[in-house]
Each structure stands twice: as C-alpha cells, then as structure tokens.
C-alpha positions in Angstrom: 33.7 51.6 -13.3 32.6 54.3 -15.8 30.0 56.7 -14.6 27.6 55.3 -17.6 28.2 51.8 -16.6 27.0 53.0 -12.5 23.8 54.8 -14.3 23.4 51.6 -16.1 23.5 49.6 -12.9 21.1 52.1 -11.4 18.8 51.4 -14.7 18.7 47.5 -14.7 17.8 47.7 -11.0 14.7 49.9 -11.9 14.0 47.5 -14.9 14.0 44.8 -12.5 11.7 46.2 -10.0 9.2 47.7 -13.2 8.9 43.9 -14.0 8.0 42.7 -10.9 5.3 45.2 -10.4 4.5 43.4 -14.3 4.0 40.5 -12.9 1.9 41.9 -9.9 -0.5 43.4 -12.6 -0.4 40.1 -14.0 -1.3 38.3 -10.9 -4.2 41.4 -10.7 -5.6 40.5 -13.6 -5.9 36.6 -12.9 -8.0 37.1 -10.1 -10.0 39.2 -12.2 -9.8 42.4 -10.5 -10.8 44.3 -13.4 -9.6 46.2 -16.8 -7.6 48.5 -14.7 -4.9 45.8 -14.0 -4.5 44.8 -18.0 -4.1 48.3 -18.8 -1.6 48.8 -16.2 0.4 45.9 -17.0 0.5 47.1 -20.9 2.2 50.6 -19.5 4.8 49.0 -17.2 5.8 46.5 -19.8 6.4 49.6 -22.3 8.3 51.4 -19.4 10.4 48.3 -18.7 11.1 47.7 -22.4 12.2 51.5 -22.6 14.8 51.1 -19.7 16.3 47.5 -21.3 16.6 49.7 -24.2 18.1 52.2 -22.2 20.2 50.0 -20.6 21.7 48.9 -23.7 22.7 52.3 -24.6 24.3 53.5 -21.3 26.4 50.0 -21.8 27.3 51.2 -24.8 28.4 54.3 -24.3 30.6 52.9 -21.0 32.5 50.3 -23.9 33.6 53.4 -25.9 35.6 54.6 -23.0 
C-alpha cells in the first residue's frame, strides 16, 4: 500500500469519527440544548465534507502510482 493510500486510510477514519460527533450535535440540538449545538453541527459537517474531499484526492494521487 502506497503511502497516500495509508494517509487516506488515516483520513476516512477521521471523517468517520467528524460525522459521528455530527450526529451528536444533531442529537444536541433535538433536545433543544440551544443555538450552540446547530452551529456546531454546521462546522463539523464542513470539516467532514473537506476530509471526503480530501480523501478523494489522496486516492487519487495513490492510483497514479
């Protein structure tokens, strides 16, 4: 395995823990625990979006080799 396609595993596990915590912001903001929680889910779902994106590339890059 390609060193970009290790960082890439290293990447979709992140991704994968970022969306849980999503859906723990989520859960936060269905028992109504305030703004806070809505805002925080908006920033992990950008950072999890960036590392899929991220992702991609690394996978990518590990196919040219």
């Amino acid at each position: 395995m390609s060193d970009f396609a290790a960082l890439a595993d290293e990447v979709a596990a992140l991704e994968q823990r970022v969306n849980d915590a999503v859906f723990d912001a989520v859960r936060a903001q269905l028992r109504d625990e305030g703004d806070g929680a809505r805002e925080l889910e908006r920033q992990l779902a950008r950072a999890r979006r960036s590392l899929q994106k991220a992702e991609a590339i690394l996978r990518g890059v590990s196919s040219d080799d």
